[in-house]
C-alpha positions in Angstrom: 31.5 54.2 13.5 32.8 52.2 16.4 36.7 53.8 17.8 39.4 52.8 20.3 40.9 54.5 22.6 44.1 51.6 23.9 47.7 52.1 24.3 50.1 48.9 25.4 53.7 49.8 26.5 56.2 48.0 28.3 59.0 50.3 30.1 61.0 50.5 33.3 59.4 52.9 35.8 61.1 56.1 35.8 60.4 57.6 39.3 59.0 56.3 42.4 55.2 56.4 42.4 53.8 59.7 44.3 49.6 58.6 45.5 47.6 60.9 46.4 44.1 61.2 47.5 41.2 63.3 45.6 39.1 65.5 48.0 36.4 62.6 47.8 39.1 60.2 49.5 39.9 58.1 46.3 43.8 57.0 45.7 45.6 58.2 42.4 49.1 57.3 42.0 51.2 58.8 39.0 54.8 57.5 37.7 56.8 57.9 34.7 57.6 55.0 32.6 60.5 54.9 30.3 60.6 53.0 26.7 63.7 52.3 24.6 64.0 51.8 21.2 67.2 51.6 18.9 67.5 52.9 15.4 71.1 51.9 13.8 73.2 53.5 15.7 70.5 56.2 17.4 69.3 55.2 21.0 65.4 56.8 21.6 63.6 56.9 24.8 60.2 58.0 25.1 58.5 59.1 28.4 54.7 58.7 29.5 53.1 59.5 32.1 50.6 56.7 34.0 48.5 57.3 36.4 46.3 54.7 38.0 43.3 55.1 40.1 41.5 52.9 43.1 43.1 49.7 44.5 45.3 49.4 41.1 46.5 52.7 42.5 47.0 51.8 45.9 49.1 48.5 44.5 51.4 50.2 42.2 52.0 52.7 45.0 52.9 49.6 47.4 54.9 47.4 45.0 56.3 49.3 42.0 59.9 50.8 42.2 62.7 53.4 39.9 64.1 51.3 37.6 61.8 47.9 37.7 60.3 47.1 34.3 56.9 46.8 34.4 53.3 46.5 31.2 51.2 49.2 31.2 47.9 49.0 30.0 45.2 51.8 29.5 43.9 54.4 27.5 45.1 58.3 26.0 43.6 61.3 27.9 45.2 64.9 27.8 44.5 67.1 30.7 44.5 70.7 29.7 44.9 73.7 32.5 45.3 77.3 32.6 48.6 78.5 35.1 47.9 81.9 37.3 49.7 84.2 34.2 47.3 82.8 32.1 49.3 80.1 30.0 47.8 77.2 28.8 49.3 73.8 29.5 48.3 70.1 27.9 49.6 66.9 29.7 48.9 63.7 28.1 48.8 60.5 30.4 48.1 56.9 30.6 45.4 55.9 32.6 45.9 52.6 33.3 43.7 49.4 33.5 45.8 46.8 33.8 49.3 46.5 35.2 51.7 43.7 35.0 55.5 44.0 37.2 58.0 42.4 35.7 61.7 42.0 36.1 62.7 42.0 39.8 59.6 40.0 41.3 59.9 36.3 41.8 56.8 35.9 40.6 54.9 38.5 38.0 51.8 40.1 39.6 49.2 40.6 36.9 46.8 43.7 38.6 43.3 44.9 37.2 40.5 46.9 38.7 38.6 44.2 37.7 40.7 40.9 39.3 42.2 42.6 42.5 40.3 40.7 44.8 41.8 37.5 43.4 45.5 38.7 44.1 45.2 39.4 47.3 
């Protein structure tokens, strides 16, 4: 039985990216995007959080800002961790593949792991 594991969403970024580096020296960069939707008169937003790892990580880091609408593409993964006074805690993120800025560019700047090399 075959499954998929995708999730598409197109927001404006929340927060400025924070990167970081791993103990092996890879880059991570996290952010929050924001997505609105409107029912009658009922405004929703829904949060996620993306991280993105390598030189996709190193991009968004350089060129993504608060408030610029950007297309997130990845996959679901939950993180689960237990604090010092013994609570457990679940986070679920966005690990992104594929990142397209929109919005405040002059030109949109399509970025995958696979197709950095082309963009730069």
């Amino acid at each position: 039985m075959a499954s998929l594991n995708r999730v598409t969403i197109i927001g404006n970024v929340g927060n400025e990216p924070e990167m970081r580096f791993t103990p092996s020296g890879k880059p991570v960069t996290s952010f929050s995007v924001a997505t609105n939707e409107k029912f009658g008169d009922n405004d929703h937003t829904e949060w996620f959080s993306v991280v993105a790892w390598n030189k996709l990580a190193e991009t968004c880091n350089q060129y993504l800002t608060k408030g610029q609408q950007v297309y997130v593409e990845g996959r679901l993964q939950t993180r689960t961790w237990e604090s010092d006074d013994g609570v457990k805690h679940y986070k679920t993120e966005v690990i992104a593949n594929k990142v397209l800025f929109l919005g405040q560019r002059k030109q949109s700047e399509e970025t995958t792991e696979e197709n950095l090399e082309d963009l730069f």
